[in-house]
gemmi code that builds the backbone of each chain (N, CA, C; Angstrom):
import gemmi

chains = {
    "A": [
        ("UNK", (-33.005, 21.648, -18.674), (-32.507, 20.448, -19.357), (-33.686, 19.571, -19.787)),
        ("UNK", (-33.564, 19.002, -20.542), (-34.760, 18.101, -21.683), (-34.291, 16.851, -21.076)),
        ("UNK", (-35.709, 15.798, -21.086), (-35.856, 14.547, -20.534), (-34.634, 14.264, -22.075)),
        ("UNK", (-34.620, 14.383, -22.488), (-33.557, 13.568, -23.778), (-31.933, 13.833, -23.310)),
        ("UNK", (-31.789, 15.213, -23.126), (-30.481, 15.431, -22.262), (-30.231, 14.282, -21.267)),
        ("UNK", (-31.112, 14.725, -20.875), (-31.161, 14.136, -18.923), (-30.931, 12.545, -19.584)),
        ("UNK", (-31.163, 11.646, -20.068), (-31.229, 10.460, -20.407), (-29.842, 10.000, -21.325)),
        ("UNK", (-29.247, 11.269, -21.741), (-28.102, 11.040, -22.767), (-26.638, 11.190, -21.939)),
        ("UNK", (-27.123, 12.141, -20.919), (-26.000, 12.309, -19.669), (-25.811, 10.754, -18.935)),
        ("UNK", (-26.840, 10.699, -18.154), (-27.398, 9.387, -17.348), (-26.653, 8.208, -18.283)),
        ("UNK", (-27.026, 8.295, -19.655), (-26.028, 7.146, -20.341), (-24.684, 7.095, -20.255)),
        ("UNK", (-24.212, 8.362, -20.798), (-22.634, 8.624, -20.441), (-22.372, 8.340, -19.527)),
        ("UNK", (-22.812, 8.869, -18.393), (-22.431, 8.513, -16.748), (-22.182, 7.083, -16.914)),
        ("UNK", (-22.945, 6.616, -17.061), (-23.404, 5.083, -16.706), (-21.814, 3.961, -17.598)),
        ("UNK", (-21.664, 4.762, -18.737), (-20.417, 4.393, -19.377), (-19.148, 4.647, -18.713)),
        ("UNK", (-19.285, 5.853, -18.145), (-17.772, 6.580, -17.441), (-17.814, 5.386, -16.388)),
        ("UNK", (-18.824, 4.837, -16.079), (-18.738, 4.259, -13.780), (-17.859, 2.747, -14.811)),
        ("UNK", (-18.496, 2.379, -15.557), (-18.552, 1.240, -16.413), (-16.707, 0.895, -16.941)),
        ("UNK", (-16.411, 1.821, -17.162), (-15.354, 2.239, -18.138), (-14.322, 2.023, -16.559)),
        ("UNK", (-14.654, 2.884, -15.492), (-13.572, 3.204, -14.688), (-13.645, 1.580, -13.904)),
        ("UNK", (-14.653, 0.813, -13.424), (-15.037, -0.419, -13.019), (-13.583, -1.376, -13.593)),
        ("UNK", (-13.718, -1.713, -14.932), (-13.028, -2.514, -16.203), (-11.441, -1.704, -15.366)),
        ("UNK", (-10.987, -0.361, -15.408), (-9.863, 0.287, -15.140), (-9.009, 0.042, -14.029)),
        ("UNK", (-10.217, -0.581, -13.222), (-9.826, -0.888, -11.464), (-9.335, -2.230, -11.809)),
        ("UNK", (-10.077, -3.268, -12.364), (-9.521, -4.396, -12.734), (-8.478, -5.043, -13.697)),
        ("UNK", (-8.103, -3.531, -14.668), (-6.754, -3.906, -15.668), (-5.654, -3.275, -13.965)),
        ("UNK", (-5.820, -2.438, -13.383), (-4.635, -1.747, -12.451), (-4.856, -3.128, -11.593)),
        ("UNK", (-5.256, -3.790, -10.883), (-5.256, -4.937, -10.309), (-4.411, -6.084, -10.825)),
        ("UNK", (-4.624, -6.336, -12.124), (-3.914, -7.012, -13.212), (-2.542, -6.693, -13.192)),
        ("UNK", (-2.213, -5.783, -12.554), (-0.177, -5.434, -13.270), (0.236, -5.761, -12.402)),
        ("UNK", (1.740, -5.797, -12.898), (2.988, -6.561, -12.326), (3.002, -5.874, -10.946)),
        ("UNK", (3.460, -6.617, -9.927), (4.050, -5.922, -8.851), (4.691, -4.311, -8.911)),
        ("UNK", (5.729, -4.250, -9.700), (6.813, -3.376, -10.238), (6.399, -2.616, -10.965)),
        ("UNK", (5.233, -2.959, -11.605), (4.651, -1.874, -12.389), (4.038, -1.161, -11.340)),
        ("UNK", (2.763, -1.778, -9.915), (1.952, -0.879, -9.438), (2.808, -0.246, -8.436)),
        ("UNK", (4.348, -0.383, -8.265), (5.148, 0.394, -7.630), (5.680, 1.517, -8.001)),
        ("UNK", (5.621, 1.774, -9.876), (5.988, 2.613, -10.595), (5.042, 3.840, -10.572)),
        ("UNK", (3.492, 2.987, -10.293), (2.531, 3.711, -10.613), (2.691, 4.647, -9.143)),
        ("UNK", (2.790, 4.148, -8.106), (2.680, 5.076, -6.398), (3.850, 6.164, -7.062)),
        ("UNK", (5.021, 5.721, -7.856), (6.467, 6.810, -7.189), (5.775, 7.748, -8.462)),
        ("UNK", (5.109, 7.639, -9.118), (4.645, 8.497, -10.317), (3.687, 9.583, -9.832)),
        ("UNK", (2.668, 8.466, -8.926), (2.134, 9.372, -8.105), (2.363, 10.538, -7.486)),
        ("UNK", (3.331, 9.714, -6.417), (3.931, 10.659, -5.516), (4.927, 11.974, -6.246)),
        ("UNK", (5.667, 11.595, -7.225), (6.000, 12.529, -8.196), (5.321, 13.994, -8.984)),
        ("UNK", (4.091, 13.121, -9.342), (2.967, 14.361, -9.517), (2.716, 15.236, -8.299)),
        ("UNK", (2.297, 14.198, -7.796), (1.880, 15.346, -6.352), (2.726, 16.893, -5.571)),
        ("UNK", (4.038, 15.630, -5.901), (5.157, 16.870, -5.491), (5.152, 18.020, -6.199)),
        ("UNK", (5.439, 17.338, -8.193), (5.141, 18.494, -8.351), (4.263, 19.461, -8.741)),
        ("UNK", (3.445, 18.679, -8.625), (1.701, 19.470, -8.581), (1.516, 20.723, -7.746)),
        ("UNK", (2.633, 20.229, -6.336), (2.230, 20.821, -5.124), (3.310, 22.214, -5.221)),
        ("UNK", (4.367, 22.073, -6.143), (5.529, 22.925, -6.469), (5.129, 24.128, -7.549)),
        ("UNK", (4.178, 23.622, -8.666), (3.673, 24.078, -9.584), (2.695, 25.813, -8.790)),
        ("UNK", (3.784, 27.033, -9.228), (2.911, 27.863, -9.199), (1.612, 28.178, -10.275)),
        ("UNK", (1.593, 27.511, -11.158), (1.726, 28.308, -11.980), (0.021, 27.120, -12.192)),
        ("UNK", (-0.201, 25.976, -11.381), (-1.123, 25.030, -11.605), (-2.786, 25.543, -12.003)),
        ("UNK", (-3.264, 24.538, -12.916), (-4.697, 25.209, -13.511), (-5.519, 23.511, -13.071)),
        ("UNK", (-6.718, 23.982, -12.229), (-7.178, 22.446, -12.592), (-8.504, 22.603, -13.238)),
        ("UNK", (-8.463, 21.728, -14.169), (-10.042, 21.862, -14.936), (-10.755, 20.620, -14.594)),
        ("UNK", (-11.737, 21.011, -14.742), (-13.156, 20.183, -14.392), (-14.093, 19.921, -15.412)),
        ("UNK", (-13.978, 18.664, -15.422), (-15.183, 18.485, -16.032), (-16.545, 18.980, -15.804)),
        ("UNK", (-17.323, 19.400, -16.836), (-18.782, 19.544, -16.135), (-19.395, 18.344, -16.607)),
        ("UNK", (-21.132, 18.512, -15.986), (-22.101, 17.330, -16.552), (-22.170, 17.397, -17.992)),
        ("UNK", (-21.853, 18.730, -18.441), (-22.510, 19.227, -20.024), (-21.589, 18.391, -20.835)),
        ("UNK", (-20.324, 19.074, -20.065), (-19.157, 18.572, -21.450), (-18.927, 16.895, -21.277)),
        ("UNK", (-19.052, 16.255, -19.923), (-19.132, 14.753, -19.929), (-20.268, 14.409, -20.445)),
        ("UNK", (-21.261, 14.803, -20.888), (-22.559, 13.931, -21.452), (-22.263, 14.139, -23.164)),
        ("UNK", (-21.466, 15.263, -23.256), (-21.436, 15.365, -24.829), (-20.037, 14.331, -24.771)),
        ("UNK", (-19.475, 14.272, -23.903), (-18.340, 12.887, -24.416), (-16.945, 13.958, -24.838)),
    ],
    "B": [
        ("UNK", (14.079, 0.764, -6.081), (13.880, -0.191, -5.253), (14.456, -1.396, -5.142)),
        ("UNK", (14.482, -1.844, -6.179), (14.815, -3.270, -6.649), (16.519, -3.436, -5.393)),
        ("UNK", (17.142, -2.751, -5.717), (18.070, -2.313, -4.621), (18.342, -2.419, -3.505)),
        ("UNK", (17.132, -1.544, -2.805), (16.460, -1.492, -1.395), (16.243, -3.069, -1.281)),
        ("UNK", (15.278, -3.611, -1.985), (15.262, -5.035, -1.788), (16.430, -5.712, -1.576)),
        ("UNK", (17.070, -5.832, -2.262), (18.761, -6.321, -2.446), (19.444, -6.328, -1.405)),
        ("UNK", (19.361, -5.217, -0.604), (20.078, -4.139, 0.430), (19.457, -4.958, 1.758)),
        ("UNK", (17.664, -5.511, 2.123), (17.654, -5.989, 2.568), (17.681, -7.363, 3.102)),
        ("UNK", (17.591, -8.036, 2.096), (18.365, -9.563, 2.142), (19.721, -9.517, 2.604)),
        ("UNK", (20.248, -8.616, 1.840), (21.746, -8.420, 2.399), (22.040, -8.244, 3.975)),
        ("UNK", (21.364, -7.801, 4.299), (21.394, -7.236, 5.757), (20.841, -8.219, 6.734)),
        ("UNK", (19.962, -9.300, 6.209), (19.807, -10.080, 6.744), (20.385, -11.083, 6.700)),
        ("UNK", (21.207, -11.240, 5.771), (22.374, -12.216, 5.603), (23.567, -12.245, 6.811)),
        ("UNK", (23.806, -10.466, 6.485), (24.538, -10.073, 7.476), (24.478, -10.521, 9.408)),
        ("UNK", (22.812, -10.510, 9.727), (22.488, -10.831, 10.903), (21.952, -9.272, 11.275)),
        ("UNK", (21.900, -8.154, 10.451), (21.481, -7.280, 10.974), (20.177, -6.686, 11.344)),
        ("UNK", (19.231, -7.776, 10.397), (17.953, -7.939, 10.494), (17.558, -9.424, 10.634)),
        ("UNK", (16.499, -9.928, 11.601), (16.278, -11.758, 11.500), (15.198, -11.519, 10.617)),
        ("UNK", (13.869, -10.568, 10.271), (13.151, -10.849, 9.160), (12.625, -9.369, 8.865)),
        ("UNK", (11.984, -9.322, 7.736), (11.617, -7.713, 7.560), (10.238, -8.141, 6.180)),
        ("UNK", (9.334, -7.467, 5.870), (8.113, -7.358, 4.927), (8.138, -5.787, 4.644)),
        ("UNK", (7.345, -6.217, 3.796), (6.437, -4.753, 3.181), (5.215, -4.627, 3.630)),
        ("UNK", (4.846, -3.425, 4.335), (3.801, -2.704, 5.066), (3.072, -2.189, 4.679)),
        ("UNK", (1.671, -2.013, 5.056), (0.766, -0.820, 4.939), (0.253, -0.681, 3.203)),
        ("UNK", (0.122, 0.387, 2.779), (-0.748, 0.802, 1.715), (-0.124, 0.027, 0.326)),
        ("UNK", (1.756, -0.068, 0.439), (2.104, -0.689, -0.676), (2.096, -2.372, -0.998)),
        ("UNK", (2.038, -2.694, 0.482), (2.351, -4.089, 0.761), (0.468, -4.544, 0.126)),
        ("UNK", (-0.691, -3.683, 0.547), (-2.053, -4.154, -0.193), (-1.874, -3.664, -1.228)),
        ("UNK", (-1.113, -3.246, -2.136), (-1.038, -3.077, -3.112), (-0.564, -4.076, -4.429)),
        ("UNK", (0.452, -4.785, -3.814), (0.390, -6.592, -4.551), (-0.540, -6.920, -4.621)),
        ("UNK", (-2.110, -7.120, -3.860), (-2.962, -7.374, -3.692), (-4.075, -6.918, -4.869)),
        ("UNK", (-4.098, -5.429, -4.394), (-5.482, -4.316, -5.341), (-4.441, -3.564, -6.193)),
        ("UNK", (-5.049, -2.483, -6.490), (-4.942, -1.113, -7.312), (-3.868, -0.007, -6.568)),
        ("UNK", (-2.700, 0.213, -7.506), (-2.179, 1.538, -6.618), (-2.730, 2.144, -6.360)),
        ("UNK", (-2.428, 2.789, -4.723), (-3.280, 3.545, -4.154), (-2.337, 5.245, -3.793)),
        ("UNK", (-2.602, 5.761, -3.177), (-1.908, 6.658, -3.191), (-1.315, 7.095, -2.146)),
        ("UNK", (0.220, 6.982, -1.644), (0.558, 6.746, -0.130), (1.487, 7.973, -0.050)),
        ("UNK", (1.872, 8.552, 1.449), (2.962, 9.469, 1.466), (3.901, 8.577, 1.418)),
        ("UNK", (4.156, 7.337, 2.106), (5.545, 6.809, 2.234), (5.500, 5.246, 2.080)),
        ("UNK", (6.675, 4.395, 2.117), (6.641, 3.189, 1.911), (7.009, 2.549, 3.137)),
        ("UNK", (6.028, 1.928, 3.961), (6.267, 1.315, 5.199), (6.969, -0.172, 5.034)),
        ("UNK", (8.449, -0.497, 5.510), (8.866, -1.901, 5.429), (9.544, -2.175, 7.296)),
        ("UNK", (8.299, -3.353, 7.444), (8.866, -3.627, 8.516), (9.738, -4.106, 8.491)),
        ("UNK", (10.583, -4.174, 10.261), (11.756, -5.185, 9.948), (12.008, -5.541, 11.513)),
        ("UNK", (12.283, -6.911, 11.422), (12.670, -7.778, 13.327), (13.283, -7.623, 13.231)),
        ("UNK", (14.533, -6.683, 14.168), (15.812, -6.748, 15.053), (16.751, -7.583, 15.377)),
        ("UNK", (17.550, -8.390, 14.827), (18.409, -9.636, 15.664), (18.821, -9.504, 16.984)),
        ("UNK", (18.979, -8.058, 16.853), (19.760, -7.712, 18.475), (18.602, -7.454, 19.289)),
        ("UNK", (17.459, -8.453, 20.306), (16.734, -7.545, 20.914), (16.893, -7.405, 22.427)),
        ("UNK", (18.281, -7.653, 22.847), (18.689, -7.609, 23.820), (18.320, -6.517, 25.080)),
        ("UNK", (18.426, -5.030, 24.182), (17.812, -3.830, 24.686), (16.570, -3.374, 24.440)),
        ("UNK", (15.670, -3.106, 25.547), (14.518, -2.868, 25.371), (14.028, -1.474, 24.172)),
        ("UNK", (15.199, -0.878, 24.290), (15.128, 0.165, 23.059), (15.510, -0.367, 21.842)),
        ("UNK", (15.072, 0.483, 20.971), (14.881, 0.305, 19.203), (16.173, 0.775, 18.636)),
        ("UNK", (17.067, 0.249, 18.455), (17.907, 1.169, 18.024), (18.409, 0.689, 16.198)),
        ("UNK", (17.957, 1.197, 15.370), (17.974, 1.438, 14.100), (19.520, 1.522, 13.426)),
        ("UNK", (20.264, 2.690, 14.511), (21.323, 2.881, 13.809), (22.443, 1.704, 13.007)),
        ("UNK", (22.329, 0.785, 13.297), (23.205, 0.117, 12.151), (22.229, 0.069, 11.350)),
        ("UNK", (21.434, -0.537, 11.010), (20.890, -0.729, 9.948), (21.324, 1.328, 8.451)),
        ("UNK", (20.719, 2.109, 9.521), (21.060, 3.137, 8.858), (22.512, 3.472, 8.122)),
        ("UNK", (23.527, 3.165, 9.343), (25.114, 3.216, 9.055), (24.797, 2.144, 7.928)),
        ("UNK", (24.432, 1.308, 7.477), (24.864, 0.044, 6.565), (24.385, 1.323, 5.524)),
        ("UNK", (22.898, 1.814, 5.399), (22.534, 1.978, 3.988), (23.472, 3.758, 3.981)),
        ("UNK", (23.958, 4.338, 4.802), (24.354, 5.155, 4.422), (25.689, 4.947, 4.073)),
        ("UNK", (26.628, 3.871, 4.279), (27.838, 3.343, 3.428), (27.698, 3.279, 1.968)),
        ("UNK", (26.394, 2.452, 1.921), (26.009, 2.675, 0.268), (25.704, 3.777, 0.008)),
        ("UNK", (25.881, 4.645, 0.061), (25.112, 6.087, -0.499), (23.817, 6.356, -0.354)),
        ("UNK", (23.042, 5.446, 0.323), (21.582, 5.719, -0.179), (21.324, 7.131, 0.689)),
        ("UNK", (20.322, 7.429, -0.069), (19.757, 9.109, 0.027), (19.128, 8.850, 1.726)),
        ("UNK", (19.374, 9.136, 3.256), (18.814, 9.122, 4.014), (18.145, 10.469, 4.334)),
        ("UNK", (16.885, 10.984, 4.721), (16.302, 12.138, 4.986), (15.299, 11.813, 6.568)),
        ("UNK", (16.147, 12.617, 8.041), (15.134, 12.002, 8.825), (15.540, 10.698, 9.143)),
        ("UNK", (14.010, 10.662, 9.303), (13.885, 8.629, 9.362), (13.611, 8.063, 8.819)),
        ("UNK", (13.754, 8.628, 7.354), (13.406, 8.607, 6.108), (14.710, 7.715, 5.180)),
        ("UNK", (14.351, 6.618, 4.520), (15.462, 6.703, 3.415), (15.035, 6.915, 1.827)),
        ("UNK", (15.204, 7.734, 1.522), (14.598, 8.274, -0.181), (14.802, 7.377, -1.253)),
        ("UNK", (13.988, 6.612, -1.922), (14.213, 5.372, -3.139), (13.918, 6.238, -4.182)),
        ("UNK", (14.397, 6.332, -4.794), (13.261, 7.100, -6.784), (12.736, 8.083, -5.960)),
        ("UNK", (13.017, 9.199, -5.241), (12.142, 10.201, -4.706), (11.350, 10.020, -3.717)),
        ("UNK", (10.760, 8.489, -3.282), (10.198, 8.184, -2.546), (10.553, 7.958, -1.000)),
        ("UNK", (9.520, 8.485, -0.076), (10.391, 7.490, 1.235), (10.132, 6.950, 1.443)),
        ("UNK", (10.790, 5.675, 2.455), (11.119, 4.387, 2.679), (10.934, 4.380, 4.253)),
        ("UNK", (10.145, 4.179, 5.216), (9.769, 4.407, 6.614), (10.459, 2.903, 7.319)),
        ("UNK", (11.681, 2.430, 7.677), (11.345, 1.180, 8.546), (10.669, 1.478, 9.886)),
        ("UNK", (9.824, 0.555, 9.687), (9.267, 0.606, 11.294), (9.923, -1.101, 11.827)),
        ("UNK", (9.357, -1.121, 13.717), (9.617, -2.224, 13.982), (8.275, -2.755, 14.368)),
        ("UNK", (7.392, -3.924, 14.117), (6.462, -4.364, 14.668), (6.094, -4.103, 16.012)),
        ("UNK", (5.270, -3.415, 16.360), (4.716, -3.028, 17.108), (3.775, -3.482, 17.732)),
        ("UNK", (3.271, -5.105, 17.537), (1.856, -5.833, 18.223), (1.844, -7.393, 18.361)),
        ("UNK", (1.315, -8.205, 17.954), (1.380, -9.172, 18.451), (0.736, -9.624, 16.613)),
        ("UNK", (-0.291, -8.766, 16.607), (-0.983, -9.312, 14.941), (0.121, -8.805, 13.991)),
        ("UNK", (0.384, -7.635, 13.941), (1.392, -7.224, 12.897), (3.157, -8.193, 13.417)),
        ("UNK", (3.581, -8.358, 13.999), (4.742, -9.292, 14.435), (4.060, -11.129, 13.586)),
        ("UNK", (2.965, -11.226, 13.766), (2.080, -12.714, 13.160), (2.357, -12.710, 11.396)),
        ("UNK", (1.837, -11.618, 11.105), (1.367, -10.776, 9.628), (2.986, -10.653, 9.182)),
        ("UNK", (4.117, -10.625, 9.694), (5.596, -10.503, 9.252), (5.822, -11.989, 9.238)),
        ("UNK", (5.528, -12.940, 10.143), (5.624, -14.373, 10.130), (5.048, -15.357, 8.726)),
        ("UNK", (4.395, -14.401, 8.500), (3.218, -15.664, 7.467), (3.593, -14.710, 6.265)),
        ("UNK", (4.397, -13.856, 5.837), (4.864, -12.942, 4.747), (5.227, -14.033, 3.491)),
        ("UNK", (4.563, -13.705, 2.464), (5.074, -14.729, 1.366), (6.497, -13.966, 0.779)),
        ("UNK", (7.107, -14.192, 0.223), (8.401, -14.179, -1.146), (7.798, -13.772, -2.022)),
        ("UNK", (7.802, -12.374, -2.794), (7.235, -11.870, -3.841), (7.918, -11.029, -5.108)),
        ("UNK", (8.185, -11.753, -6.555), (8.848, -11.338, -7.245), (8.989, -9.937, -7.301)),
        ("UNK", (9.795, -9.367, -7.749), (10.405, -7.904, -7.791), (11.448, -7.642, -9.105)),
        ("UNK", (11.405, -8.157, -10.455), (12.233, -7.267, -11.059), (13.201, -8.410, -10.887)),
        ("UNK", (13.348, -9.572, -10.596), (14.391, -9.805, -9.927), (14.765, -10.349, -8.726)),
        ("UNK", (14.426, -9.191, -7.797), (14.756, -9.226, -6.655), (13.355, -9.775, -5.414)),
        ("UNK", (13.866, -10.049, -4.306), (12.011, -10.806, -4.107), (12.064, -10.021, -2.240)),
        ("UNK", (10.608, -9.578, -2.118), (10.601, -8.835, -0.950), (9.018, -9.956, -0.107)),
        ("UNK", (9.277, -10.047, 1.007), (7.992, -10.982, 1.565), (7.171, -9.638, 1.670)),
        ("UNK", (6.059, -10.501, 1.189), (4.770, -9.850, 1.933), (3.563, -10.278, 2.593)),
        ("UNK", (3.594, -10.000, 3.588), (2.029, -10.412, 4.515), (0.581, -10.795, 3.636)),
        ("UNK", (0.134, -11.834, 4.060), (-1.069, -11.901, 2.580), (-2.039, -10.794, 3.468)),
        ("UNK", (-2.860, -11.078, 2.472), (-3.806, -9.820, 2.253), (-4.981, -10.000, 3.386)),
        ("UNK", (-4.982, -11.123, 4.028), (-6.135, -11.475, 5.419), (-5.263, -10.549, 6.475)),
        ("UNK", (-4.230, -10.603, 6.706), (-3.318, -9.795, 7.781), (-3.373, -8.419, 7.746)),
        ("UNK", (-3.120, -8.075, 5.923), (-2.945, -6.669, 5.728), (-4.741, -5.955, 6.474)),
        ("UNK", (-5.538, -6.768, 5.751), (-6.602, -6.191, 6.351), (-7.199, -6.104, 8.123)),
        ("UNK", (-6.750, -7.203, 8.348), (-6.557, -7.351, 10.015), (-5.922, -6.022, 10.480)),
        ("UNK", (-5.083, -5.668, 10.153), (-4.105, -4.868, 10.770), (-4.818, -3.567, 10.236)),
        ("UNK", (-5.212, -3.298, 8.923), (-6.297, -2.251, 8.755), (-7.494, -2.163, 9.923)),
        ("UNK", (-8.122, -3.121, 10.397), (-9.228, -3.260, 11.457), (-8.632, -2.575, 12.307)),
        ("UNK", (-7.350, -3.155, 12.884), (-6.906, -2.442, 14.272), (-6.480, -1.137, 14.108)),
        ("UNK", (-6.034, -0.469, 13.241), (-5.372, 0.600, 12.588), (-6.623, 1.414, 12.909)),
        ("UNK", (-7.568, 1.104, 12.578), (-9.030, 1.412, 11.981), (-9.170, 3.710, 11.694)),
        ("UNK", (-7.847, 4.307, 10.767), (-7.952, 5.178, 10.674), (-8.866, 5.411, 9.113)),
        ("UNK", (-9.333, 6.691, 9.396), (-10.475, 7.239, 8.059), (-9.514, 6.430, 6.569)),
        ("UNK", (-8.591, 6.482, 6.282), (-8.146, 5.773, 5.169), (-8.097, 4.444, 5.345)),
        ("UNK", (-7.743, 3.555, 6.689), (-8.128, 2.127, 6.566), (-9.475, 1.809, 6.069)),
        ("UNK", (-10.130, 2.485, 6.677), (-12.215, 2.189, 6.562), (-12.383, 1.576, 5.326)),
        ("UNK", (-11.857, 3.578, 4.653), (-12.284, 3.520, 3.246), (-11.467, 2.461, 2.161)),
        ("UNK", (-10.064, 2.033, 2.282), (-9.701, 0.704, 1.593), (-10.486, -0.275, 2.277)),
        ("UNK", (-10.660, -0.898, 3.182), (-11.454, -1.438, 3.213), (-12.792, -1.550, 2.452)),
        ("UNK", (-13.361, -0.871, 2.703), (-14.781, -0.834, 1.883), (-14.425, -1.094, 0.515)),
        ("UNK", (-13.326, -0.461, -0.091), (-13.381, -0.470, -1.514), (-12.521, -2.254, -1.943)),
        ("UNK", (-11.702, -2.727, -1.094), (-11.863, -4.406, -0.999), (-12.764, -5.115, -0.848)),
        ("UNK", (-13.764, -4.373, 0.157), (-15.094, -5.546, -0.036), (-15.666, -5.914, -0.759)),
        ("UNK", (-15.364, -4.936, -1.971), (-16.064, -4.727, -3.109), (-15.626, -5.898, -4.174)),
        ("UNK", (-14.635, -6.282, -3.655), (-13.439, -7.018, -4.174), (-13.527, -9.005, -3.761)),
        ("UNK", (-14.504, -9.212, -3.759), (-14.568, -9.977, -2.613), (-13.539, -11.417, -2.867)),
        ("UNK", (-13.308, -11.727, -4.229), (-12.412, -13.038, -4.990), (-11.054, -12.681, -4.604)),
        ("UNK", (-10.768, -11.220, -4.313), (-9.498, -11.141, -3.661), (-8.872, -11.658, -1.842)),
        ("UNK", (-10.117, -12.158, -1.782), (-9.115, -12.416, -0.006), (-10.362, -13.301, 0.265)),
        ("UNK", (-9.819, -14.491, 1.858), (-10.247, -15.242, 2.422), (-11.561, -14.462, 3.309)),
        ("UNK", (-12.444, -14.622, 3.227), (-13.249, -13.857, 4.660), (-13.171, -14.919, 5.502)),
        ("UNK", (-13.358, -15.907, 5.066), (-13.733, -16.946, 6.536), (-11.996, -16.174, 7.051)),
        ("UNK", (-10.783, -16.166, 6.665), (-9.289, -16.127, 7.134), (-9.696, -14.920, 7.975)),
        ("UNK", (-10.118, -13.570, 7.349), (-9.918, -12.538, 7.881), (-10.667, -12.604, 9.262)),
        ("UNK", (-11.690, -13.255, 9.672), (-12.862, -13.190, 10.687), (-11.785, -14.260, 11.577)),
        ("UNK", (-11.094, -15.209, 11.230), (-10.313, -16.130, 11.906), (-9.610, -15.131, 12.639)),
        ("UNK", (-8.764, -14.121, 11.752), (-7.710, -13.392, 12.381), (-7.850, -12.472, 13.161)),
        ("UNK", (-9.534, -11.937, 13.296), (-9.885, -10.839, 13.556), (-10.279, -11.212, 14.750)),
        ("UNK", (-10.890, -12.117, 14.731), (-11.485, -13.058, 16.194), (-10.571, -13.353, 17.350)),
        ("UNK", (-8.905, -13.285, 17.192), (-8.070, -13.527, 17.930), (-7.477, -12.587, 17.975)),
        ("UNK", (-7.371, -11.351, 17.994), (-7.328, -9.637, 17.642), (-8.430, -9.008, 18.725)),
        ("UNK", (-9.697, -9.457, 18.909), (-10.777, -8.950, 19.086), (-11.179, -7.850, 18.473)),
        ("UNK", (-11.349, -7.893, 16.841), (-11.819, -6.845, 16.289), (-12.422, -7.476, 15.678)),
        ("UNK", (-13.242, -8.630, 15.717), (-14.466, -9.378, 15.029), (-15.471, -8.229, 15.131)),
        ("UNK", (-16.124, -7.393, 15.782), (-17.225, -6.229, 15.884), (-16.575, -5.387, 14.589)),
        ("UNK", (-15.481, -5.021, 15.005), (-15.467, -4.202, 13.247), (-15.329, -4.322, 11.834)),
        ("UNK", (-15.071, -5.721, 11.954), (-15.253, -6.644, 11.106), (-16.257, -6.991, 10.396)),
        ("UNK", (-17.251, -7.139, 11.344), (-18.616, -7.363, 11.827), (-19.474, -6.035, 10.391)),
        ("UNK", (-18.715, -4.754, 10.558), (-19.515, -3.788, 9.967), (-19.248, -3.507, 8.375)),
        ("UNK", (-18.310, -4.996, 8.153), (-17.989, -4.613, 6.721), (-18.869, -5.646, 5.990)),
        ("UNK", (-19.310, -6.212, 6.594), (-20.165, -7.726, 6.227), (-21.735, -6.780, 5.733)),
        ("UNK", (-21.954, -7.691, 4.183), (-23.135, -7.108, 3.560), (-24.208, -8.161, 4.451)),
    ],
}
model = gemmi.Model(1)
for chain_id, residues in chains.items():
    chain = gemmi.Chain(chain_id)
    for i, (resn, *xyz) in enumerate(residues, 1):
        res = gemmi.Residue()
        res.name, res.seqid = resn, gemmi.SeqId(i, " ")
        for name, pos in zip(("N", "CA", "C"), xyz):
            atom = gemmi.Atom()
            atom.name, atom.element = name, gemmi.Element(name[0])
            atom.pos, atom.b_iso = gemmi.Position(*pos), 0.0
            res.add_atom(atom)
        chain.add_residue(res)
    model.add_chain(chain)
structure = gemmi.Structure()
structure.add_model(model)
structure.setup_entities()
């Protein structure tokens, strides 16, 4: 990897922590009833996440998060 | 939910409960960020505490007249479960006392402010209390510290308290 990579990732990163920071503080922001919607949604996924034969999980890498 | 709420005012109207809050991960959740819980803890004081045992069953007979979905010791809301517990301490029985009135849709459920919820995280002190914790400290415009060190100090968990302090 090239000091230019390495510095273009490191930026992205630095946007993603940035981005999710701002995300913590709009979910802080909602209604009661909304962040109750958000747990049973949760818990909903999970279930059927956990039901899902058929489940694929993808991952981000560093490569494809630095290209955005 | 909104319901469940409904269901318990009602019941305390009735005399079948003298007071009841919202617990644990959802009750700090008025507070912070949904977090991600197996179940929904709502405490609730007993009117009858005549017998040294816990006995639940009316409360259950009431919500299973209404239909509600019971599973266990479980009652199922939107898919979710619904855990009553009964206070179990002297801080969490305090933390049900000082519970504010909190809109709902409507409907209004008390909740313990957020110096208690974390108190009771101290004593709790399991690998998921820690870590909300830590990620509130982070938080710091959200809660009293001088309150929490007040509450913690008469708890005797000022030392673990102690380790969240920058």
């Amino acid at each position: 990897m090239s000091n230019s990579d390495y510095y273009s990732q490191q930026a992205h990163l630095e946007k993603v922590i940035a981005g999710k920071k701002e995300l913590k503080k709009e979910l802080i922001r909602l209604s009661f009833p909304e962040k109750i919607k958000r747990i049973i949604e949760m818990q909903k996924f999970s279930r059927d996440f956990a039901k899902d034969k058929t489940k694929k999980i993808y991952v981000w890498t560093m490569e494809s998060l630095a290209k955005g | 939910m909104k319901t469940l709420f409904l269901y318990l005012k009602e019941m305390q109207s009735m005399g079948l409960i003298s007071s009841y809050a919202l617990g644990g991960a959802t009750a700090l959740v008025y507070y912070f960020e949904p977090v991600q819980t197996q179940d929904i803890d709502l405490f609730i004081v007993l009117t009858d505490k005549k017998d040294s045992l816990v006995n639940l069953s009316p409360i259950y007979s009431y919500l299973a007249e209404r239909n509600v979905e019971l599973k266990n010791e479980y009652v199922i809301v939107e898919g979710v479960p619904v855990q009553f517990l009964v206070p179990y301490n002297a801080l969490v029985e305090e933390a049900i006392s000082k519970a504010v009135e909190v809109d709902f849709n409507g409907a209004s459920i008390p909740v313990p402010p957020i110096e208690y919820l974390m108190a009771i995280m101290l004593q709790t002190w399991r690998m998921k209390d820690r870590s909300r914790l830590e990620e509130l400290i982070k938080n710091q415009d959200l809660f009293d510290s001088k309150k929490v060190l007040e509450i913690a100090a008469r708890y005797s968990l000022e030392k673990r308290w102690g380790e969240f302090q920058i």
